[in-house]
KEVEXKOL-269777 format. One record per atom (N, C-alpha, C): residue number from 0; residue in one letter; chain; atom name; x, y, z. Coordinates in pm, whole numbers, padded with zeros to 5 digits. Atoms other than C-alpha are relative to their C-alpha. Layout:
! residues N
node nr: NUM | rest: A | kette: A | atom: CA | east: X | north: Y | up: Z
...
! end
This chain:
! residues 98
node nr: 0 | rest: X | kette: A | atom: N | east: 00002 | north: 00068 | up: -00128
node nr: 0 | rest: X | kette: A | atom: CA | east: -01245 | north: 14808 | up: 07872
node nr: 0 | rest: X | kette: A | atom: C | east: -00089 | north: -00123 | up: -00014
node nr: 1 | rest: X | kette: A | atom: N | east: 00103 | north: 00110 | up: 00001
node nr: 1 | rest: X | kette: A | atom: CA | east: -01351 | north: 14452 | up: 07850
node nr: 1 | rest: X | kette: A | atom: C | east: -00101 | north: -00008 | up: 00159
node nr: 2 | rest: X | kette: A | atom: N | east: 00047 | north: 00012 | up: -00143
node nr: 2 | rest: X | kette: A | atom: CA | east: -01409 | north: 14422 | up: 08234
node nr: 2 | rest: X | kette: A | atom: C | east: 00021 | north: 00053 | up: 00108
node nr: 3 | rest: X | kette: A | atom: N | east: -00023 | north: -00054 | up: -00093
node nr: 3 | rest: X | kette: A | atom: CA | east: -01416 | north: 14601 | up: 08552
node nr: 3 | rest: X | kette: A | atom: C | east: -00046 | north: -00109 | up: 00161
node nr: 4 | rest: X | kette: A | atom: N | east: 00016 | north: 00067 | up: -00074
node nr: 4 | rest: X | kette: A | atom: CA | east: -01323 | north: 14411 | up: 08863
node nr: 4 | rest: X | kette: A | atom: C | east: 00016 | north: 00085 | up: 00145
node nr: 5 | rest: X | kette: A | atom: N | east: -00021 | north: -00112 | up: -00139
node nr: 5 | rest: X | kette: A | atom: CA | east: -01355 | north: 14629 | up: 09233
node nr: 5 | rest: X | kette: A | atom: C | east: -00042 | north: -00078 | up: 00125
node nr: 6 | rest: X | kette: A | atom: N | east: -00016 | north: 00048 | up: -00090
node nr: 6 | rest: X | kette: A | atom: CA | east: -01237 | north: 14506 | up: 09560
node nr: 6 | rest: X | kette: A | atom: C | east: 00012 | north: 00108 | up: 00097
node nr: 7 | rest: X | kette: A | atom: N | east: 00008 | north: -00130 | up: -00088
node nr: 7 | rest: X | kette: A | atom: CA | east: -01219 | north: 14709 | up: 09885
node nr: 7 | rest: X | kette: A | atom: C | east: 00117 | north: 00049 | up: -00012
node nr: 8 | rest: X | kette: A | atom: N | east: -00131 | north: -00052 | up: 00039
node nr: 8 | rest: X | kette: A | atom: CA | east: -00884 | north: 14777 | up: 09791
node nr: 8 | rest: X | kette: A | atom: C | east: 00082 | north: 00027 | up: -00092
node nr: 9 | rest: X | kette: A | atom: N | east: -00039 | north: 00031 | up: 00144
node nr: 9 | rest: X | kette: A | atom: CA | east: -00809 | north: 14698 | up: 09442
node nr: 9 | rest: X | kette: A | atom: C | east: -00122 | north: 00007 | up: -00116
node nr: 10 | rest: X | kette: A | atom: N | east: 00072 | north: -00076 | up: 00196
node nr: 10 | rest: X | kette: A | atom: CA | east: -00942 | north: 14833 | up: 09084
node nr: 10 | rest: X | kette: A | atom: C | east: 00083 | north: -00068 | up: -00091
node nr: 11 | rest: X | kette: A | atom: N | east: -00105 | north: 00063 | up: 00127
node nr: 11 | rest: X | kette: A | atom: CA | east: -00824 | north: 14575 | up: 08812
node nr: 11 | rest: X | kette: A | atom: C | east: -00098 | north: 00060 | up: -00094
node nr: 12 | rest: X | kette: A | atom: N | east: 00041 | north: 00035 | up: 00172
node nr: 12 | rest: X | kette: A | atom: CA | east: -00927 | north: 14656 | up: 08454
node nr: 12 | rest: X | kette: A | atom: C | east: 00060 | north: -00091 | up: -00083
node nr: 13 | rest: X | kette: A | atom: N | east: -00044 | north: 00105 | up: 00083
node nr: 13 | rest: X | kette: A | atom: CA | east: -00900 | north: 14418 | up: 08179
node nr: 13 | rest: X | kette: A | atom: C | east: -00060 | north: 00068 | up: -00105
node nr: 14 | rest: X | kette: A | atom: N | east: -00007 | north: -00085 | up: 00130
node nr: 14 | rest: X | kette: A | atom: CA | east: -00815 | north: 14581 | up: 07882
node nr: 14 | rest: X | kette: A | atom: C | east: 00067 | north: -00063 | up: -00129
node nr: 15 | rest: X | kette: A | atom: N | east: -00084 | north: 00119 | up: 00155
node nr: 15 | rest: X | kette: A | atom: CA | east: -00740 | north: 14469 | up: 07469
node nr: 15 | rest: X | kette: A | atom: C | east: 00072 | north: 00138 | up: -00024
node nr: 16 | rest: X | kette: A | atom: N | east: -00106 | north: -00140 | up: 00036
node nr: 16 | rest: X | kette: A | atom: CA | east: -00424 | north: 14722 | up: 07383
node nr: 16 | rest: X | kette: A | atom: C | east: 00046 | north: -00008 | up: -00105
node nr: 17 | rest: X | kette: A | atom: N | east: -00052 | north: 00061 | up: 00098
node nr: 17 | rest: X | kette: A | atom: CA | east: -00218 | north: 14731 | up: 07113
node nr: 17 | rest: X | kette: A | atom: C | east: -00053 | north: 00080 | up: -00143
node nr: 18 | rest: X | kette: A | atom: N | east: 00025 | north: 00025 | up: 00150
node nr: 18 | rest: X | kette: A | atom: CA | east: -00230 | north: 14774 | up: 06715
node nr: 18 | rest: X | kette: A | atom: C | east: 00073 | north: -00034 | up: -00088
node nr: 19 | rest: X | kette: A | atom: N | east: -00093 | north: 00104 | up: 00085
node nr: 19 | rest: X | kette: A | atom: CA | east: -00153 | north: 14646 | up: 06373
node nr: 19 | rest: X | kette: A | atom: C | east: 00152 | north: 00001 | up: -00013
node nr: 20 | rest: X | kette: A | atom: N | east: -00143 | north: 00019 | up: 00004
node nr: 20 | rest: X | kette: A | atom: CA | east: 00201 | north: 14777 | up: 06386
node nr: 20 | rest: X | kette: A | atom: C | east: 00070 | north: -00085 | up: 00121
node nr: 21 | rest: X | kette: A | atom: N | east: -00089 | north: 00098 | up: -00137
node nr: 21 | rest: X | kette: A | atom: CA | east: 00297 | north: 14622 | up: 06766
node nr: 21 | rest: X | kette: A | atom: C | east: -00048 | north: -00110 | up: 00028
node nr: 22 | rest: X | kette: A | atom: N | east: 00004 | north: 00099 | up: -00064
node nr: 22 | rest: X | kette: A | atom: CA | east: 00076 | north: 14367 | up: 06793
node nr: 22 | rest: X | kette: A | atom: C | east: -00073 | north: 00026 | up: 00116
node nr: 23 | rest: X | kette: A | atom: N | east: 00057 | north: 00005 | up: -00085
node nr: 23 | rest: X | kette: A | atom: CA | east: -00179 | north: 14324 | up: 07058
node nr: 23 | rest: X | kette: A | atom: C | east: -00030 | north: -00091 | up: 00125
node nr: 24 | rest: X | kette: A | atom: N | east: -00050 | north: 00073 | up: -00153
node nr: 24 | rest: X | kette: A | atom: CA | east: -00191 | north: 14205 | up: 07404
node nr: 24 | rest: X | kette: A | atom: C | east: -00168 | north: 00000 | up: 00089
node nr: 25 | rest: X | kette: A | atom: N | east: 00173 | north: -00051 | up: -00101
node nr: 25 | rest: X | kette: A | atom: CA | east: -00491 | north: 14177 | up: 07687
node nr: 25 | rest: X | kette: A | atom: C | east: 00081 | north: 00022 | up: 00078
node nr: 26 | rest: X | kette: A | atom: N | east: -00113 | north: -00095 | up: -00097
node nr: 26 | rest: X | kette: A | atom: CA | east: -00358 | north: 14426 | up: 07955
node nr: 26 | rest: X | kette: A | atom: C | east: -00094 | north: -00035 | up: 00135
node nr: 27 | rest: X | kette: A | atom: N | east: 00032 | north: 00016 | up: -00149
node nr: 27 | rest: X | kette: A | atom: CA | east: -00457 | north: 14365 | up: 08341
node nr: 27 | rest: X | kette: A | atom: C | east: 00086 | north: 00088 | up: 00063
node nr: 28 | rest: X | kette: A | atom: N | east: -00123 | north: -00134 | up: -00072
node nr: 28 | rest: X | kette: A | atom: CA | east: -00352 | north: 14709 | up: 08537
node nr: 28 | rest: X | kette: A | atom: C | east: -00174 | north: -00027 | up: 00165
node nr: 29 | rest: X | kette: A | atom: N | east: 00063 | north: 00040 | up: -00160
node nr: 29 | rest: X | kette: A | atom: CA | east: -00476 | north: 14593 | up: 08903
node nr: 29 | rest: X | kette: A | atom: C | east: 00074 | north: 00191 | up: 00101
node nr: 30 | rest: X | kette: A | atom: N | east: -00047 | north: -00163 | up: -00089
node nr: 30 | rest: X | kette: A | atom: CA | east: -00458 | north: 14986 | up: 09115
node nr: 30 | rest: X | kette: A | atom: C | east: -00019 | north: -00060 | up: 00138
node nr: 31 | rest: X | kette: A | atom: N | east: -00033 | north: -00010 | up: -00114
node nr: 31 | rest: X | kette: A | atom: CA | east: -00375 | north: 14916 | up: 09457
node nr: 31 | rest: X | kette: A | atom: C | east: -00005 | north: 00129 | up: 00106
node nr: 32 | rest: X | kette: A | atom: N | east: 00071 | north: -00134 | up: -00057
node nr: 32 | rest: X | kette: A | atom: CA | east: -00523 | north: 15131 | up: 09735
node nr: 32 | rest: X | kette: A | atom: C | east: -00025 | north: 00155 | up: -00047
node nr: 33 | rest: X | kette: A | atom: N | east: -00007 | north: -00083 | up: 00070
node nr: 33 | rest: X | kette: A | atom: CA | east: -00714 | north: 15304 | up: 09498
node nr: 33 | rest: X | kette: A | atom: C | east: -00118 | north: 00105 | up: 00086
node nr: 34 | rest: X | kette: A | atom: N | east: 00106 | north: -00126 | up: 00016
node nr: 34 | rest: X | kette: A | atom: CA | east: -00931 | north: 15645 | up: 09495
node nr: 34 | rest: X | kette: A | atom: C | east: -00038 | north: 00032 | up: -00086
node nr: 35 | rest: X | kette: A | atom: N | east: 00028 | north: -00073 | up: 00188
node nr: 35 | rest: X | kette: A | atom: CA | east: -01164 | north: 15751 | up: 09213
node nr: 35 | rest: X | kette: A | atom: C | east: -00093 | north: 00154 | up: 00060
node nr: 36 | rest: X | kette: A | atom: N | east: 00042 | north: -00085 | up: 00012
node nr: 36 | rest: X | kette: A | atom: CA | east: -01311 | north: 16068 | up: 09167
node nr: 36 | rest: X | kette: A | atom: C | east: -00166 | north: -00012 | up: 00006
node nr: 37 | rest: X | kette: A | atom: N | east: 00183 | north: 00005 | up: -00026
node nr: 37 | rest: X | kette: A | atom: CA | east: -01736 | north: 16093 | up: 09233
node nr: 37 | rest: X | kette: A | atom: C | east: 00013 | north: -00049 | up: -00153
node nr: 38 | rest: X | kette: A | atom: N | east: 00075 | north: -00016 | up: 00084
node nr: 38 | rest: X | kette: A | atom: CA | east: -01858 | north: 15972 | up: 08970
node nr: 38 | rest: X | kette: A | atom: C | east: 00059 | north: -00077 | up: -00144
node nr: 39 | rest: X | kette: A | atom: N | east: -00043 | north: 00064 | up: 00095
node nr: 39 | rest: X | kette: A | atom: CA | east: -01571 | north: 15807 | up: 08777
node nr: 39 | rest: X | kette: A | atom: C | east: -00075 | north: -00161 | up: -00019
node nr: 40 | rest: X | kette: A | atom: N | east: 00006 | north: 00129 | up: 00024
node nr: 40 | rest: X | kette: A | atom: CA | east: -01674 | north: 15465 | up: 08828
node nr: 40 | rest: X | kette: A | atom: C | east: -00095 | north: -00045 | up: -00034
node nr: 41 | rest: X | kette: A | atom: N | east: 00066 | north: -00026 | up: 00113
node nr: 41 | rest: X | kette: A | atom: CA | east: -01946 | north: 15518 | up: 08676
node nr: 41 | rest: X | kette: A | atom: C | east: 00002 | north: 00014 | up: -00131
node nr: 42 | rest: X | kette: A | atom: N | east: -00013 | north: -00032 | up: 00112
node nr: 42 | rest: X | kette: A | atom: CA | east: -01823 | north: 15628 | up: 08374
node nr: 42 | rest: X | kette: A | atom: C | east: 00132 | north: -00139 | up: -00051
node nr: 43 | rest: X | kette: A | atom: N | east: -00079 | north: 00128 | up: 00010
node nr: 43 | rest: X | kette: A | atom: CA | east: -01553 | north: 15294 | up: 08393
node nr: 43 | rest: X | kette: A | atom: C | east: -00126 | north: -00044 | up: -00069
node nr: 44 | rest: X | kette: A | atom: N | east: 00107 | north: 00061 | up: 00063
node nr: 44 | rest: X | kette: A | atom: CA | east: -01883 | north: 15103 | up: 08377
node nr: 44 | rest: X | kette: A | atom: C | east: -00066 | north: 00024 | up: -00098
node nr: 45 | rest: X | kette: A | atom: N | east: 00068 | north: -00011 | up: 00123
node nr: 45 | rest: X | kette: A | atom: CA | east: -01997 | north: 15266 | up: 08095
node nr: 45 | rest: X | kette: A | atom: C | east: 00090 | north: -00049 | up: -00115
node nr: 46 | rest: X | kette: A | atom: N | east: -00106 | north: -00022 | up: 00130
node nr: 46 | rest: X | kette: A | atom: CA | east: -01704 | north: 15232 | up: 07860
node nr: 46 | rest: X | kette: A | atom: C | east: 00038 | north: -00184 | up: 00015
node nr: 47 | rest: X | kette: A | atom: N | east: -00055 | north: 00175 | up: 00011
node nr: 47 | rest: X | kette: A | atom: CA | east: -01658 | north: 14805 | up: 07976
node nr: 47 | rest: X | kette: A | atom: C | east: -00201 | north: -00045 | up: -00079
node nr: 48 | rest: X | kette: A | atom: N | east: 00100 | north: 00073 | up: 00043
node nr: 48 | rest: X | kette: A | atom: CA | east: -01919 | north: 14588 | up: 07758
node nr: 48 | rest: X | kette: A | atom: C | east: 00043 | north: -00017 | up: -00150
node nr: 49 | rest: X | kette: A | atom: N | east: -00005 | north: 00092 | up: 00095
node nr: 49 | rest: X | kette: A | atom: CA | east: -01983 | north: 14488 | up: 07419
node nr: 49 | rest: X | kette: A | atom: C | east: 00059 | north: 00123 | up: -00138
node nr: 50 | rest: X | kette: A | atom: N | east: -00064 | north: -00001 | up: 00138
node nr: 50 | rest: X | kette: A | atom: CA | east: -01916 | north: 14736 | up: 07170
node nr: 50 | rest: X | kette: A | atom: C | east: 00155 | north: 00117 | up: 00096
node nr: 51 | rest: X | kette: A | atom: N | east: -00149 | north: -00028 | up: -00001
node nr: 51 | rest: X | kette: A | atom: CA | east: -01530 | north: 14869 | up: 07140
node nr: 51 | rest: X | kette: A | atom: C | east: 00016 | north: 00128 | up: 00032
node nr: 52 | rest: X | kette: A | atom: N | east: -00004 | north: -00137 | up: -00081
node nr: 52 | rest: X | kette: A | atom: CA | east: -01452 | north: 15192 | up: 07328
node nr: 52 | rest: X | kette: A | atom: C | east: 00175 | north: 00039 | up: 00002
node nr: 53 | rest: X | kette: A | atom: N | east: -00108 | north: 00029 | up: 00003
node nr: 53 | rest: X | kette: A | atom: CA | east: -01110 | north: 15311 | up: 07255
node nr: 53 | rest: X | kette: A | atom: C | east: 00100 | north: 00104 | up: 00089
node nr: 54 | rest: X | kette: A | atom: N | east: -00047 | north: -00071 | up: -00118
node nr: 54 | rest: X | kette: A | atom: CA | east: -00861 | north: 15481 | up: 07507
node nr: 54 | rest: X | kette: A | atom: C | east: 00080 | north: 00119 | up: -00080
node nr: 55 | rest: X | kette: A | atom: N | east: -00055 | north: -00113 | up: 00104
node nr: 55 | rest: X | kette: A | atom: CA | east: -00741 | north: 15831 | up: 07319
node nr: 55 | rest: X | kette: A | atom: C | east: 00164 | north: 00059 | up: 00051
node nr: 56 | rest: X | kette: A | atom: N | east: -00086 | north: -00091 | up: -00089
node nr: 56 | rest: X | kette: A | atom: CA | east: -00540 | north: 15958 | up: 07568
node nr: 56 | rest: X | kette: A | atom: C | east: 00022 | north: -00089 | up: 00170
node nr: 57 | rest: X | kette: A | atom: N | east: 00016 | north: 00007 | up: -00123
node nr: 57 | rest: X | kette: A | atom: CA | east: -00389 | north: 15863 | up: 07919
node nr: 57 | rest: X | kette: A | atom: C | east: 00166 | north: 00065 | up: 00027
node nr: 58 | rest: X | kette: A | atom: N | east: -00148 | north: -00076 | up: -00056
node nr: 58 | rest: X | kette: A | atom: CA | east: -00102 | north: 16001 | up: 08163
node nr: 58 | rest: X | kette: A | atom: C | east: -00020 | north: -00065 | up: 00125
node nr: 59 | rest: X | kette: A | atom: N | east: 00004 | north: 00087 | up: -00158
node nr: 59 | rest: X | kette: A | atom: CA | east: 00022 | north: 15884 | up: 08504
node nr: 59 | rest: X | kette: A | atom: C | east: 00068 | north: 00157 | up: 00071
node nr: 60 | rest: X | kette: A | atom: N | east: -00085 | north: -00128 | up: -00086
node nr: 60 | rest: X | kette: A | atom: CA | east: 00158 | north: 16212 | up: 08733
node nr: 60 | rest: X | kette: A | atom: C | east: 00035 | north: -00061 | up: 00161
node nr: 61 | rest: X | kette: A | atom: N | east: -00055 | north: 00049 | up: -00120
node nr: 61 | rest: X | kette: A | atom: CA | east: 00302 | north: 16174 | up: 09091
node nr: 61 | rest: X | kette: A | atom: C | east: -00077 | north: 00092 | up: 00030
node nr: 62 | rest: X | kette: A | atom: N | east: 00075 | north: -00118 | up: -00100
node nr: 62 | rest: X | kette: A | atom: CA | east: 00059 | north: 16380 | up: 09349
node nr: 62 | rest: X | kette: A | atom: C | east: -00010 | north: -00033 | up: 00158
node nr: 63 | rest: X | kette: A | atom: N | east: -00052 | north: 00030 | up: -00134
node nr: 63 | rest: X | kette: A | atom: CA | east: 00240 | north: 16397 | up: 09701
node nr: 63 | rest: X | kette: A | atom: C | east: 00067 | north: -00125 | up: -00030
node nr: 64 | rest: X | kette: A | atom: N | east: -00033 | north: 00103 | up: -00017
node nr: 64 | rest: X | kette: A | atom: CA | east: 00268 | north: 16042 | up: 09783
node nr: 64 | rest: X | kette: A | atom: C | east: -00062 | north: -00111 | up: -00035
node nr: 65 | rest: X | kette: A | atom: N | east: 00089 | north: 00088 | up: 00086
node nr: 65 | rest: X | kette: A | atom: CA | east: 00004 | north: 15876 | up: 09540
node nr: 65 | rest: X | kette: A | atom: C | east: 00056 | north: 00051 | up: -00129
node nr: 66 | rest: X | kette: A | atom: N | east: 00012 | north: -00026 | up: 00125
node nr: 66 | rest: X | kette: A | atom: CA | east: 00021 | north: 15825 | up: 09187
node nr: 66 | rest: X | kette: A | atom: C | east: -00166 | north: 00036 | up: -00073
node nr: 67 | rest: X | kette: A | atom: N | east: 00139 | north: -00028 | up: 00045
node nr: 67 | rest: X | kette: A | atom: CA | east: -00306 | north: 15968 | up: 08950
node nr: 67 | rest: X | kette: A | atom: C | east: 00016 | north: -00094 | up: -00140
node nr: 68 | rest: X | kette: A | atom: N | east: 00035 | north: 00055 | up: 00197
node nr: 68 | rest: X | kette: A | atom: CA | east: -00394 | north: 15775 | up: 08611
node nr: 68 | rest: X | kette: A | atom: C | east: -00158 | north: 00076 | up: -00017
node nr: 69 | rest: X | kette: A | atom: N | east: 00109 | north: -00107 | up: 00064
node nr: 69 | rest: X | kette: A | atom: CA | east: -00587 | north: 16039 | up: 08421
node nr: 69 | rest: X | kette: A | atom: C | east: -00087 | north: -00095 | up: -00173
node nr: 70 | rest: X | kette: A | atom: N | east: 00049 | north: 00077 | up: 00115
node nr: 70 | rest: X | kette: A | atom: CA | east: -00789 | north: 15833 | up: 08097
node nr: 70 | rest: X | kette: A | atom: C | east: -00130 | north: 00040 | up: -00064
node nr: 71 | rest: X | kette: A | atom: N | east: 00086 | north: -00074 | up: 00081
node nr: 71 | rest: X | kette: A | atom: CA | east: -00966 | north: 15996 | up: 07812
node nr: 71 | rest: X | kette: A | atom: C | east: -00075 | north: -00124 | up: -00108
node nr: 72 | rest: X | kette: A | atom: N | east: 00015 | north: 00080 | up: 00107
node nr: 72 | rest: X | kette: A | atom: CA | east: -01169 | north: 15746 | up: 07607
node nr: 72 | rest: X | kette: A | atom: C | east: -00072 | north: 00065 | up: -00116
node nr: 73 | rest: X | kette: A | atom: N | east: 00038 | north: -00073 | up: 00086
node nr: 73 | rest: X | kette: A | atom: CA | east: -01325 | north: 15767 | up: 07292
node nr: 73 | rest: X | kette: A | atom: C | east: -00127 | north: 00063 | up: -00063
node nr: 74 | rest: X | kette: A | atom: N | east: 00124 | north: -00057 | up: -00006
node nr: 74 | rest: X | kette: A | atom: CA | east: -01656 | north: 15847 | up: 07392
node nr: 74 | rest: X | kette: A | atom: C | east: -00033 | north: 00140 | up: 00123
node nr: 75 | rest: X | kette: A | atom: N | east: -00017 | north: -00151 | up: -00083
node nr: 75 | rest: X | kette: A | atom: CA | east: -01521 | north: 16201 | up: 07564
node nr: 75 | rest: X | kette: A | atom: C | east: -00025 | north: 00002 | up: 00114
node nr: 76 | rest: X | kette: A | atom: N | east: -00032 | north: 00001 | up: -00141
node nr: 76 | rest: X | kette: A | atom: CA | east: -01521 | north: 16070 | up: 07911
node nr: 76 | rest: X | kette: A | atom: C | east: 00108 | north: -00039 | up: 00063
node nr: 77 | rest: X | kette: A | atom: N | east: -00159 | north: -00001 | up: -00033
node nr: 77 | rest: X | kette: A | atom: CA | east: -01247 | north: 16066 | up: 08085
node nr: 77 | rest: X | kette: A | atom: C | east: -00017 | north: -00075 | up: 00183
node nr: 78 | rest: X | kette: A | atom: N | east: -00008 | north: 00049 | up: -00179
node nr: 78 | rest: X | kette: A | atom: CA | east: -01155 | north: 15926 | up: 08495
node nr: 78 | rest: X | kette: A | atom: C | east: 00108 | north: 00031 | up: 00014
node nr: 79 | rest: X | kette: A | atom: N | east: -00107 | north: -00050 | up: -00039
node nr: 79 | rest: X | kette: A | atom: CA | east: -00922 | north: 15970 | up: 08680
node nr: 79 | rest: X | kette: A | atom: C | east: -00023 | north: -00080 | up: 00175
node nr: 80 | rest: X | kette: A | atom: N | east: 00009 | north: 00117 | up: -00060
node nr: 80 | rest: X | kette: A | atom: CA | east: -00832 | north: 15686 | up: 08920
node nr: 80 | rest: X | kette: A | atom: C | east: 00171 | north: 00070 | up: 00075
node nr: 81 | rest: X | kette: A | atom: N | east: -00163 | north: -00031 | up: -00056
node nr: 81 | rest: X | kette: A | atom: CA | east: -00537 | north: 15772 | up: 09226
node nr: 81 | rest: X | kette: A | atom: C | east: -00002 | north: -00132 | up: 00022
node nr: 82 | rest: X | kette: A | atom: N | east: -00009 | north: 00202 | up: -00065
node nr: 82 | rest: X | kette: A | atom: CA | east: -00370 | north: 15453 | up: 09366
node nr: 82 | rest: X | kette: A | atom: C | east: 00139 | north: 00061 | up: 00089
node nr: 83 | rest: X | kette: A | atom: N | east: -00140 | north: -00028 | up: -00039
node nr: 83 | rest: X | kette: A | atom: CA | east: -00057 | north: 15418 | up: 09566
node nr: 83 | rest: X | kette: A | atom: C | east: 00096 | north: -00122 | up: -00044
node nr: 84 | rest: X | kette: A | atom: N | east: -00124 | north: 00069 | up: 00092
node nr: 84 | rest: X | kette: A | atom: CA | east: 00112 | north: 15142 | up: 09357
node nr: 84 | rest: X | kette: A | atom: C | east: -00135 | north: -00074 | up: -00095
node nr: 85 | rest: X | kette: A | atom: N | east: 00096 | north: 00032 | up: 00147
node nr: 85 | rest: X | kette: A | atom: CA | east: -00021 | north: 14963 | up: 09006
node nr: 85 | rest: X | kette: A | atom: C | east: 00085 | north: -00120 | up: 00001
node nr: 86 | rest: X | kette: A | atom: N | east: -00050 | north: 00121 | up: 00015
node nr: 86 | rest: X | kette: A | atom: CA | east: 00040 | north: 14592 | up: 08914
node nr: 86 | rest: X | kette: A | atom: C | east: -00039 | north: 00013 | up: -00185
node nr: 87 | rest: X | kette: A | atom: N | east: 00078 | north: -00012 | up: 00164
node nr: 87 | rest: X | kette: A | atom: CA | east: 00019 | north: 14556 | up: 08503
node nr: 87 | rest: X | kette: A | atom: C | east: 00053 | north: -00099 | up: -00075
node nr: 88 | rest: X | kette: A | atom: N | east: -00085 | north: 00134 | up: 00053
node nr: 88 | rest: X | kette: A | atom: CA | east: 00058 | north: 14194 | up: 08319
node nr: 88 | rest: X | kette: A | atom: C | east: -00089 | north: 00024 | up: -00135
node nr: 89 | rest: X | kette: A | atom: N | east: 00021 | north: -00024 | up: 00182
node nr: 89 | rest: X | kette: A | atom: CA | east: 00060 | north: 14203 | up: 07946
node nr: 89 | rest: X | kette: A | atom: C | east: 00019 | north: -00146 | up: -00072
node nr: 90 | rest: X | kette: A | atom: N | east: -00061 | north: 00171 | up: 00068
node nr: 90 | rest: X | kette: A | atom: CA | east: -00014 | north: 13866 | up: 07727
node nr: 90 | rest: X | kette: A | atom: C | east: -00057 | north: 00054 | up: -00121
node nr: 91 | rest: X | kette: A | atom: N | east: 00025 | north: -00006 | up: 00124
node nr: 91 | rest: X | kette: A | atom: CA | east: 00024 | north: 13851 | up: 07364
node nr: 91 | rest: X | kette: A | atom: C | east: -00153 | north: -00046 | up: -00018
node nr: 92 | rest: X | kette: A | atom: N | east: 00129 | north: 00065 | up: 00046
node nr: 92 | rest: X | kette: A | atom: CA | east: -00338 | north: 13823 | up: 07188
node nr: 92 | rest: X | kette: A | atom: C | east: 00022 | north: 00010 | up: -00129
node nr: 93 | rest: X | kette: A | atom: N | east: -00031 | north: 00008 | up: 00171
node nr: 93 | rest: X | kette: A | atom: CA | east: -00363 | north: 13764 | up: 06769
node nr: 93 | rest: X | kette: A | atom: C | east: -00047 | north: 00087 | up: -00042
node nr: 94 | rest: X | kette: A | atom: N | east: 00086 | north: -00077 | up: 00096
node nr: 94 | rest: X | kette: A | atom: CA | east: -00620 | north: 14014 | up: 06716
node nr: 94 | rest: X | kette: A | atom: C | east: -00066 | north: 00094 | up: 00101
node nr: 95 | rest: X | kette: A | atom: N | east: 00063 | north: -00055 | up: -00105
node nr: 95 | rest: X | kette: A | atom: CA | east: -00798 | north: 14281 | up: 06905
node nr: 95 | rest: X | kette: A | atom: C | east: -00193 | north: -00027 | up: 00024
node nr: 96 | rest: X | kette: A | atom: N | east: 00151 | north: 00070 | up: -00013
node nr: 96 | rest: X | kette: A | atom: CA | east: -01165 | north: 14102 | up: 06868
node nr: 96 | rest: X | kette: A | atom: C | east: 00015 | north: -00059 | up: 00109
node nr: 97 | rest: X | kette: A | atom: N | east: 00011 | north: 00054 | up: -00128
node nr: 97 | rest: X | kette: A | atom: CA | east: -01317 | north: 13996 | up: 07188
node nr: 97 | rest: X | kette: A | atom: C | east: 00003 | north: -00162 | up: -00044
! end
């Protein structure tokens, strides 16, 4: 997570994705009337800064009439962010260095 941006309504991350076989991108996934769990956004803020934190695991499920994004990184914390719609723009980058 390079950066965490939080509005009263909106949760963008800005994320480097990608590897050497596909090719890497900087990802922007903006959550729209989101909900986090106590304590996740906390643990967002820990995993955005300088050294490289890598995402192991994630899933999206339908619950009722929200979607959940569940996200395991690679320092064994995990969040878990609801929303009720997701925006996500993908641009080629050359390399995954900040």
């Amino acid at each position: 997570v390079e950066a965490i941006e939080q509005r009263s309504d909106t949760l963008t991350l800005f994320l480097i994705t990608g590897d050497r076989q596909r090719g890497y991108a900087s990802t922007v996934i903006t959550y729209l009337g989101y909900e986090l769990l106590p304590g996740s956004l906390e643990r967002l803020e820990s995993s955005a800064g300088d050294e490289p934190i890598e995402i192991l695991y994630d899933e999206v499920d339908r619950h009722q009439d929200r979607c959940v994004h569940r996200v395991l990184f690679s320092t064994h914390t995990d969040v878990e962010i609801s929303f009720a719609s997701v925006v996500i723009r993908l641009s080629p980058r050359a390399t995954r260095e900040r």
